[in-house]
Structure formats: structure tokens, C-alpha cells
C-alpha positions in Angstrom: -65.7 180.1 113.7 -64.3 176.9 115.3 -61.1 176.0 115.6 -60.0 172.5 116.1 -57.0 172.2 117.8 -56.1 168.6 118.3 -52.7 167.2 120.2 -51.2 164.2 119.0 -50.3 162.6 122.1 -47.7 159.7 121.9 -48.5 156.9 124.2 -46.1 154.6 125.7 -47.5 151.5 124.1 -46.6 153.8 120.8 -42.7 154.3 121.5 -42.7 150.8 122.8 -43.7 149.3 120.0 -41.5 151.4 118.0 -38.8 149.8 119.7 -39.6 146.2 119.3 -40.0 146.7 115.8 -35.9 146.9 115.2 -33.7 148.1 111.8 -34.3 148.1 108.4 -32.7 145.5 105.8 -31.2 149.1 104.0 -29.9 150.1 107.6 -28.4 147.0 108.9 -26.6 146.8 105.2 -25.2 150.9 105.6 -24.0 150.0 108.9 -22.2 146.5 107.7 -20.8 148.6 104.7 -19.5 151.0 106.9 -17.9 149.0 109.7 -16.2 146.9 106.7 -14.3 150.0 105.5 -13.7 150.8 108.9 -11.9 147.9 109.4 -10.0 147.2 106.4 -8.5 150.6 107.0 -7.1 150.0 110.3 -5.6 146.2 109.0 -4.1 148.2 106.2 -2.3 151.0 108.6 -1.4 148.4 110.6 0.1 146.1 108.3 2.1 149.0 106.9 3.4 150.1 110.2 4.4 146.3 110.7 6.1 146.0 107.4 7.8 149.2 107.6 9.0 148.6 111.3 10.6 145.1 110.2 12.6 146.6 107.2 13.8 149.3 109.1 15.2 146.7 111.6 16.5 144.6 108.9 18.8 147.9 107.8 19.6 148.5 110.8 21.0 144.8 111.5 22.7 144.9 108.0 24.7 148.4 109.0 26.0 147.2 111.8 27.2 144.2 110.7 28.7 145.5 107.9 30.5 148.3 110.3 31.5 145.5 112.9 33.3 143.7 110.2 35.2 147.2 108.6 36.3 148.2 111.8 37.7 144.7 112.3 39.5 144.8 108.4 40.7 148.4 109.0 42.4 147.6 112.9 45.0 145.4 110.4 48.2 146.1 109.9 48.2 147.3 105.5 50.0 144.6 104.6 52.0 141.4 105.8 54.9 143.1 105.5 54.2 145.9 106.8 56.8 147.3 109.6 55.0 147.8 113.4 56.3 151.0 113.4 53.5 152.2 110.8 55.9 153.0 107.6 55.5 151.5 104.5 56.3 148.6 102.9 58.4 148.5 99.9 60.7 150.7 101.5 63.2 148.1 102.6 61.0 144.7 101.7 58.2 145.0 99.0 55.0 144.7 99.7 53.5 140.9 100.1 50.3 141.2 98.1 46.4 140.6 97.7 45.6 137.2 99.6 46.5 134.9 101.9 49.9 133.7 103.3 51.3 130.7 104.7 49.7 129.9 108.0 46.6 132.0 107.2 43.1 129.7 106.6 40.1 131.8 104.8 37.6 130.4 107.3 39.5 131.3 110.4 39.6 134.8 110.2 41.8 134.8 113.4 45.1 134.1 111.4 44.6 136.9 109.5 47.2 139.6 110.3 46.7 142.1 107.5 44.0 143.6 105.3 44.3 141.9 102.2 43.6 138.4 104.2 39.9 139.4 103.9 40.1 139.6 100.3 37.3 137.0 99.2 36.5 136.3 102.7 32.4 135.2 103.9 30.7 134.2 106.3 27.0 133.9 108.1 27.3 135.9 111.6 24.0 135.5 111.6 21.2 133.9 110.7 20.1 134.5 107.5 22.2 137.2 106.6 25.7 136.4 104.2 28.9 139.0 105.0 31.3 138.9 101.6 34.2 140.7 101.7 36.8 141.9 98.8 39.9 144.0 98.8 41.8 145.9 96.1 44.5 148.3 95.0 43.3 151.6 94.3 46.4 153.6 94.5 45.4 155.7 91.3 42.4 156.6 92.9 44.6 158.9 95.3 47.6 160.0 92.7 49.5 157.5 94.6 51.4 154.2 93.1 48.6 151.4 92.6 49.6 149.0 95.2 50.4 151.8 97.9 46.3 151.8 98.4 44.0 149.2 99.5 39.8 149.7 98.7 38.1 147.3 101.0 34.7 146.3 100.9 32.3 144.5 102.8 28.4 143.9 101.4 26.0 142.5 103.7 22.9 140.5 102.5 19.5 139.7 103.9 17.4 136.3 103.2 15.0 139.1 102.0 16.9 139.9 99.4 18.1 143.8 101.0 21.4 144.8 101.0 24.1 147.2 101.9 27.8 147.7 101.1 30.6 150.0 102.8 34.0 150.9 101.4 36.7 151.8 103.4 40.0 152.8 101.6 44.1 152.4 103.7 46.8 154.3 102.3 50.7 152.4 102.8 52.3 155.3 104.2 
């Protein structure tokens, strides 16, 4: 009984030319495959995380200027005749109205003295976004006499199309 063992040595002149003899068609294809997914995935994350960053600035921008110009409208005085000492109008002299009054110019805010001036008031305080502005009575909405309360609104638009509006709401009291 002979056994045959036999080693299968591996020479270095074997390995080498393993080496040299590089990938397969099949392997370089799997890896391209791969690396294309790869990467297409990362463009895609990161053009979401662009996109969404940029509208969320957009908002942002459109909030506050929408706020900057309420605060403005609602630092007025209710109406032109409106007494400094904070009563109500049409107590002694009635109330003036909706609109403008002489001396006051729609595209210089700065003469306006009372809420109501801003009634169909716009303007670009920046760049490629449009401010419109509209006031009306809404007295009924409180139980109160029509003209005694003022609904003021101020809508904000973006070249992108987004948007926002506030409302704000002064009582004649």
C-alpha cells in the first residue's frame, strides 16, 4: 500500500503572473454598475438637502417681511381721526374712512398716519419678492359696529411663486 501524498506548491512566478493578468470584462462591469448607483445616490441626497435648504430660507425671508411690514401698519394710529389720547373716533368726529387723505401719496409710505393708508398699498423691499397690502372693516366679526374694526392684511410673494399672508385685526376703542 502506497500512498501518494503530493503538495501543490505555488511558486512566485505563479501569484505573479496571477497578478499581471488583471479583471474580468464581468468584473470591471459589477464594479462600474455599482459605483454608478453609488453616486447617483449621493447627487440625489444632496440635491434634496440643497433644495430643501433654499425653500426653507425663502419662508423664512417671506415671514419676516411680511411681520416687519404688520408691525409697521399696526404702530398706526386706527384711523385719521382718531384722538392721541387712544379713544375712538366717532365719538365727537366720525371716523375718516378706508384710504388715503389729502397730503398722503401711496408710494411714500412715510405720509401715512393711520392704518387704512395701507389699504392697496405694494411694494418690492426686496428683490424678487412683491409685499401687497389691503385693509378692511370687520366689525361684525367681533359683535361690534362694522367700521369700529379694521382686518389688515399683508401677503408676501416670492419670484418662485411661494407665498404667505398674515392678518392682524385693530379694534376703535
Amino acid at each position: 500500500m502506497s500512498t501518494d501524498i503530493s503538495f501543490n506548491f505555488v511558486s512566485r512566478s505563479n501569484i505573479l503572473r496571477r497578478r499581471m493578468q488583471g479583471v474580468t470584462l464581468i468584473e470591471l462591469l459589477v464594479f462600474m454598475t455599482v459605483t454608478s448607483i453609488i453616486v447617483v445616490s449621493i447627487v440625489s441626497i444632496y440635491r434634496q438637502t440643497i433644495v430643501s435648504g433654499n425653500h426653507s430660507l425663502i419662508n423664512n425671508q417671506l415671514l419676516s417681511l411680511a411681520q416687519s411690514q404688520l408691525e409697521e401698519i399696526t404702530a398706526r394710529k386706527y384711523d385719521e381721526n382718531s384722538p392721541d389720547d387712544g379713544t375712538a373716533c366717532d365719538r365727537v368726529i366720525p371716523c375718516a374712512g378706508i384710504g388715503l387723505e389729502s397730503g398722503e401719496n401711496i408710494r411714500s409710505p412715510q405720509s401715512f398716519d393711520d392704518i387704512d393708508d395701507f389699504d392697496g398699498y405694494t411694494d418690492e423691499p426686496l428683490s424678487g419678492f412683491t409685499r401687497r397690502v389691503t385693509v378692511t372693516y370687520s366689525g361684525t366679526s367681533f359683535g361690534v359696529s362694522q367700521q369700529h374694526a379694521k382686518r389688515i392684511s399683508v401677503s408676501v410673494t416670492a419670484s418662485n411663486g411661494d407665498s404667505i399672508s398674515l392678518y392682524d385685526y385693530k379694534v376703535n376703542h
